[in-house]
C-alpha positions as CSV (number, residue, x, y, z in Angstrom):
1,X,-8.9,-12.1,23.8
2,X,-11.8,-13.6,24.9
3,X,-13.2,-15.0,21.4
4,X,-11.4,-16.3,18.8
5,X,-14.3,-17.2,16.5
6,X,-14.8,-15.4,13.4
7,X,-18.4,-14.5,13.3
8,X,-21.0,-14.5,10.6
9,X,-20.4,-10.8,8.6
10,X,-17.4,-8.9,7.5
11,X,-13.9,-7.9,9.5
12,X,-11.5,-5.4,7.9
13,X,-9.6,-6.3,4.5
14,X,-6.9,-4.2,5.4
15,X,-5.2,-2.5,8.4
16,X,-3.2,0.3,9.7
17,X,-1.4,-0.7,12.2
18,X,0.8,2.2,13.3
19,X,3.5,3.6,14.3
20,X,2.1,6.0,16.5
21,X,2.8,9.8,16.2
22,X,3.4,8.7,12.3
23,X,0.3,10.3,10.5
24,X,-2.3,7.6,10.8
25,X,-4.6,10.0,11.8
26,X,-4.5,11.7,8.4
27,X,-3.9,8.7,6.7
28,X,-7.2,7.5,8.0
29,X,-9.0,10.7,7.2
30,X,-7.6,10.5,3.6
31,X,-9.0,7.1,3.1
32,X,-12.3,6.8,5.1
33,X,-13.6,9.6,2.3
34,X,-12.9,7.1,-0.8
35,X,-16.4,5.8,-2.0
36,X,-14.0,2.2,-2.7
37,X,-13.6,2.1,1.2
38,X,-15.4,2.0,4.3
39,X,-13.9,2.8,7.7
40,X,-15.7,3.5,10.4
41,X,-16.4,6.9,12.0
42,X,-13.7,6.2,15.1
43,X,-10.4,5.6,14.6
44,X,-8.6,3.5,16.8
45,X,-10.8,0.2,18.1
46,X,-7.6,-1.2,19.4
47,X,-9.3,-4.1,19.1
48,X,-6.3,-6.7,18.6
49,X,-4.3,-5.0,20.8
50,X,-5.5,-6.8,24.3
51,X,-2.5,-5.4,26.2
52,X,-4.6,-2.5,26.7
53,X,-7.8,-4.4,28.3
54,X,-6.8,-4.1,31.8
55,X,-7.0,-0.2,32.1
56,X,-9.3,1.2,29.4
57,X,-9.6,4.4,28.2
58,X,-12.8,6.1,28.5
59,X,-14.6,6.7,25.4
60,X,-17.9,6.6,24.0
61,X,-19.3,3.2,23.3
62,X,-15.9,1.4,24.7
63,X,-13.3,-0.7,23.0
64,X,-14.8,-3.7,21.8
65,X,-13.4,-6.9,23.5
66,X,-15.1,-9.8,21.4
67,X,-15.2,-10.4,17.6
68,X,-19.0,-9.8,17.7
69,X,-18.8,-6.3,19.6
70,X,-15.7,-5.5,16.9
71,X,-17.6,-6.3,13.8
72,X,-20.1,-3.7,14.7
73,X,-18.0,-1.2,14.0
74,X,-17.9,-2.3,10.6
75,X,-22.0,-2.9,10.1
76,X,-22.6,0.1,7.5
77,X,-20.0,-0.5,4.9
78,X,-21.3,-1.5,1.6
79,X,-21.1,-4.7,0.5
80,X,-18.6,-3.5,-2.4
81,X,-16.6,-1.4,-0.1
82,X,-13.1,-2.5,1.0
83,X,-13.3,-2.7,4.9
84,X,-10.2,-0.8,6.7
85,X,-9.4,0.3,10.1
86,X,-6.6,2.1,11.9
87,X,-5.3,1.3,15.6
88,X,-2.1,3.3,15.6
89,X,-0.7,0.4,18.8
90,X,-0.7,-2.6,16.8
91,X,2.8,-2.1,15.7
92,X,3.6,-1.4,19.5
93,X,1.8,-5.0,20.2
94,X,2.8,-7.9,21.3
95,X,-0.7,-9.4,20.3
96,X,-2.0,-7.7,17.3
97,X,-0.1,-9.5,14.4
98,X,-1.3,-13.0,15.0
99,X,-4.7,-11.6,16.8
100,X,-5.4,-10.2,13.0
101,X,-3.6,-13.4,11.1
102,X,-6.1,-15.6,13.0
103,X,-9.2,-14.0,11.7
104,X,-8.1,-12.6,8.6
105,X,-4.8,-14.3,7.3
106,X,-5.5,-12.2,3.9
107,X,-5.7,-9.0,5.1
108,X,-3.1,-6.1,3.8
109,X,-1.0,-4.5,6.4
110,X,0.1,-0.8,6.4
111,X,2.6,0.4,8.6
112,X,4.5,3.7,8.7
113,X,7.6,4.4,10.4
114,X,9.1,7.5,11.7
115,X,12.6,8.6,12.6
116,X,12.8,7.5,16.2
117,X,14.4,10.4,18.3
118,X,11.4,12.6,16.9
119,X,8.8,9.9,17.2
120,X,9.5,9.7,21.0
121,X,9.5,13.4,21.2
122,X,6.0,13.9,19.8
123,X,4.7,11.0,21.2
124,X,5.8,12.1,24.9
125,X,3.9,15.4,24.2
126,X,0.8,13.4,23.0
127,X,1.1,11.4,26.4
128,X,1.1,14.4,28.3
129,X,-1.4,15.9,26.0
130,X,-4.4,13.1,26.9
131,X,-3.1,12.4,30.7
132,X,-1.5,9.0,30.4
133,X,1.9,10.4,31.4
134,X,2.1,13.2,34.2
135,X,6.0,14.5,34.0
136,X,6.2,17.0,31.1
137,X,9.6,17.4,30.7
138,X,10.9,14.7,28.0
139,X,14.3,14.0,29.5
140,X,12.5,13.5,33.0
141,X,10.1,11.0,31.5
142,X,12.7,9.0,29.9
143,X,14.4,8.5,33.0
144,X,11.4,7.0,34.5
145,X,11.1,3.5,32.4
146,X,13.2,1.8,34.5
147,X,11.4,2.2,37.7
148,X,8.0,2.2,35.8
149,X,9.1,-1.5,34.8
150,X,9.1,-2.6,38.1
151,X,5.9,-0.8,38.5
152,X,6.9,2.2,40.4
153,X,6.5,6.2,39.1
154,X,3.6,5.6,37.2
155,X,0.9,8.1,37.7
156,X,-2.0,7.4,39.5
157,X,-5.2,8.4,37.4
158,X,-3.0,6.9,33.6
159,X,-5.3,4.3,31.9
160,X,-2.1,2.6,29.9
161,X,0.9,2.7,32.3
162,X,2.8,0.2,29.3
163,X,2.5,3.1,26.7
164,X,5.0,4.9,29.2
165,X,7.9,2.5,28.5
166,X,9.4,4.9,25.7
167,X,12.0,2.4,24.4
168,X,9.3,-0.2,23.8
169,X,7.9,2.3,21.0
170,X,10.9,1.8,18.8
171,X,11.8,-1.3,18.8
172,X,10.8,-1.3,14.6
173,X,12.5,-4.1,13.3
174,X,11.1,-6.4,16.1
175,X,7.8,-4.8,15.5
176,X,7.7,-5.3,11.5
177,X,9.2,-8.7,12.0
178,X,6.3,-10.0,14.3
179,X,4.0,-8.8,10.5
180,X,6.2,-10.7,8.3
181,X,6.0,-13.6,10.5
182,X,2.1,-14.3,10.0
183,X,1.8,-12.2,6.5
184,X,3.6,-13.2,3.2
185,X,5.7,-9.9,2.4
186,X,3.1,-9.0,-0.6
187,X,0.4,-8.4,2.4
188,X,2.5,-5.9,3.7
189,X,3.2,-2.1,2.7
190,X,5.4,-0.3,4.7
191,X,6.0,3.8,4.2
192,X,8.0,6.3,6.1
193,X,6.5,9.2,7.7
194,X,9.4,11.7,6.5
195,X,7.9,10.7,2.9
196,X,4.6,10.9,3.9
197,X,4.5,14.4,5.4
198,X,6.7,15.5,2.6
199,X,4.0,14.4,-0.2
200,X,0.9,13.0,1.4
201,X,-1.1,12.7,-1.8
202,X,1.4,10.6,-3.3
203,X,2.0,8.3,-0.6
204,X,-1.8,7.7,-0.3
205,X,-2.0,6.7,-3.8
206,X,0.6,4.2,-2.9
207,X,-1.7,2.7,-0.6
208,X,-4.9,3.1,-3.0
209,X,-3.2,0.8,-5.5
210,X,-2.0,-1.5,-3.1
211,X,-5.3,-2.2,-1.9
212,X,-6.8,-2.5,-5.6
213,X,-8.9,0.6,-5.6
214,X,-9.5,3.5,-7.9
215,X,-6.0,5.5,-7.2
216,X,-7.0,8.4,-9.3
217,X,-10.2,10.1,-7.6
218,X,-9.0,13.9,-6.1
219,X,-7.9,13.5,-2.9
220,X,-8.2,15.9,0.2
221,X,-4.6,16.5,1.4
222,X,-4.4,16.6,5.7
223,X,-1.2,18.0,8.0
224,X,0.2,14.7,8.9
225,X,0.9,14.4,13.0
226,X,1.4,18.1,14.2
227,X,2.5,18.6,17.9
228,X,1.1,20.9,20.7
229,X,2.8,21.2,23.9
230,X,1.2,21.6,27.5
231,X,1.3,24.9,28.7
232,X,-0.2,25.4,31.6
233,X,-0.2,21.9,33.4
234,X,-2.4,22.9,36.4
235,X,-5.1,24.3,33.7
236,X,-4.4,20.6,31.6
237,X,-5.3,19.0,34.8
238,X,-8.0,21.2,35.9
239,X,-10.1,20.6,32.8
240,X,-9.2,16.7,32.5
241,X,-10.8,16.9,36.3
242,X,-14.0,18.4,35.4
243,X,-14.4,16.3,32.6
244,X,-14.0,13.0,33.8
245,X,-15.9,13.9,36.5
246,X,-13.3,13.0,39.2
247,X,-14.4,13.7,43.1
248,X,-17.7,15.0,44.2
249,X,-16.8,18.6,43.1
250,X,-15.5,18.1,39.8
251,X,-18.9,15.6,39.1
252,X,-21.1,18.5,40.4
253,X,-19.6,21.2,37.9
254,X,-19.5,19.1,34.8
255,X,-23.6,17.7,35.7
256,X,-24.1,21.5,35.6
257,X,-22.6,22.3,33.0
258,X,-24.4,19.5,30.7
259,X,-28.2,20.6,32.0
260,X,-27.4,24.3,31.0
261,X,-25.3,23.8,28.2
262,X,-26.1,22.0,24.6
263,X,-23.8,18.9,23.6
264,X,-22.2,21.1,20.6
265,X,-21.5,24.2,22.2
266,X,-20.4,22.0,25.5
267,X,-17.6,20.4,22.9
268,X,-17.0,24.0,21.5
269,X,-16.2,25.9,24.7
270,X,-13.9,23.1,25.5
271,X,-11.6,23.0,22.4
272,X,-11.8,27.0,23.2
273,X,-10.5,26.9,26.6
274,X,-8.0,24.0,25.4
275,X,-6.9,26.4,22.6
276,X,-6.3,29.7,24.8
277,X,-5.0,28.1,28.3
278,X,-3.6,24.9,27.8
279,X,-1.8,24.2,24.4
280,X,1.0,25.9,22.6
281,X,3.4,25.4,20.1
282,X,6.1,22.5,21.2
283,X,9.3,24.3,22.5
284,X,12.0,23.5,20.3
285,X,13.9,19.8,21.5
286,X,17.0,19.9,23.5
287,X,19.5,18.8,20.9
288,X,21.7,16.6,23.1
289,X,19.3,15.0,24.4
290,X,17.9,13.9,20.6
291,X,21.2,13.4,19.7
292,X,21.6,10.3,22.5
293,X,19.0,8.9,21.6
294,X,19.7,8.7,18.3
295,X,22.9,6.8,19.4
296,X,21.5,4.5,21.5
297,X,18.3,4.3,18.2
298,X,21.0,3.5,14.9
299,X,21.4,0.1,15.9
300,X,17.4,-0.6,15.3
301,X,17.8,2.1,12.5
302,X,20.3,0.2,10.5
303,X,18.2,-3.4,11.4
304,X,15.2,-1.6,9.6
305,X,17.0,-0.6,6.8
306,X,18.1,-4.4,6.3
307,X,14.8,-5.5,6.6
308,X,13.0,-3.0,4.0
309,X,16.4,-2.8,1.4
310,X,16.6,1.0,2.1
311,X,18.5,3.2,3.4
312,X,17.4,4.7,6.4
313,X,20.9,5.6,8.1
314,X,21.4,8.1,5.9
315,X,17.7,9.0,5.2
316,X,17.4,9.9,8.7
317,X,20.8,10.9,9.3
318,X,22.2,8.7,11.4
319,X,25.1,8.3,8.8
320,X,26.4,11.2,10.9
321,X,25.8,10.0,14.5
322,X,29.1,8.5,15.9
């Protein structure tokens, strides 16, 4: 990080810091409408997370890489308002828990866990989904991390090849350890997907009252984490090409299409074409594949349970896995 000052103005009070694939997209949309809190309009400023520097994503306006760029997110919250943002990869991080401690060594934490075997599931479809990872069967991809540790098999055009080391993803009880090691346990909330998806209302009021705002307002309830699957890769492609504007071709079709076509209908007839050729419901998972995974996933399942005093083996039903 290339500036550890804290500047003049305000940095968030709180965080969500993941897991991903765990319903911090809805969880953020849930909060950011509570007149208590501000968040900003993006999700996801990654901010803390400087493993991802090197390779950026491109996105509107950028990540921002120094304090000053990151507290601009933040310039329109009231002064009343509790400040809160959500960067599903700071759980994955090596960085973020002490980046955040640093600069704001009272903020809360939120973090969500999810049963691992279908964590990694959905979150190799997501990867497929936004062109980080190229092979689309899950097994396949799995098979990969070793060689994509030693820097080999990793797709040419992906903007985070580490996000492709699956196993790195569910490490939990080295990722919630890293928390309580710069946060006194009270800072910290910790909720499980499975609970959240079940009653997402409830769960939200959870984090209302930890946070010491009005828990009673009506909420707006959201489908927490659903799952598309590629269908058509060569179509997924095809449209990622155009819109990127990759090779002369591809930068010639999508200048046309921007001088003919207004910005709203332009993001309209791309959902669209998303909608009819590319996505469709996930196939269901190849059982014995989940099931070694979840073998080779109770160890970390049990060391979670120890850390949050509940029990996960059975919530999750790894009481059952040999």
């Amino acid at each position: 990080m290339t500036d550890q000052r804290a500047p003049e103005g305000r940095l968030p009070d709180f965080f969500i810091v993941g897991q991903l694939k765990s319903g911090t997209t809805a969880l953020f949309e849930m909060l950011r409408v509570h007149p208590q809190i501000y968040m900003p309009p993006r999700k996801e400023p990654r901010f803390f997370a400087t493993e991802m520097y090197e390779r950026d994503a491109p996105r509107p306006g950028g990540t921002p890489k120094t304090l000053d760029e990151y507290r601009l997110w933040f310039a329109d919250a009231e002064p009343q308002q509790r400040i809160g943002e959500a960067s599903a990869v700071y759980l994955w991080s090596h960085a973020a828990a002490s980046g955040i401690a640093r600069v704001r060594p009272d903020a809360r934490i939120v973090a969500i866990f999810r049963e691992p075997a279908s964590m990694l599931r959905s979150l190799h479809l997501e990867l497929v989904q936004i062109h980080v990872e190229t092979e689309t069967e899950f097994g396949a991809a799995l098979s990969l991390e070793d060689s994509r540790r030693n820097g080999k098999d990793i797709p040419e055009h992906t903007y985070w090849p580490p996000l492709l080391l699956y196993s790195d993803h569910v490490r939990y009880a080295e990722q919630l350890r890293r928390y309580l090691a710069v946060f006194p346990p009270e800072q910290l909330l910790v909720l499980i997907y499975e609970d959240f998806r079940r009653d997402n209302e409830s769960a939200v009021r959870t984090i209302l009252r930890f946070l010491d705002v009005d828990d009673s307002l009506p909420l707006r309830t959201w489908d927490a984490n659903p799952s598309v699957q590629v269908r058509s890769p060569r179509a997924h492609e095809l449209l990622h090409t155009v819109g990127v504007g990759r090779g002369p071709v591809s930068r010639t079709v999508k200048e046309t299409i921007k001088a003919v076509t207004p910005q709203r209908m332009r993001h309209a007839l791309w959902k669209e074409a998303q909608r009819r050729f590319v996505f469709a419901r996930p196939e269901p998972p190849d059982e014995e594949l989940m099931h070694d995974l979840r073998v080779r996933s109770k160890p970390e399942v049990v060391a979670l349970s120890e850390l949050l005093d509940r029990d996960l083996v059975a919530f999750w039903g790894y009481d059952r896995i040999a």
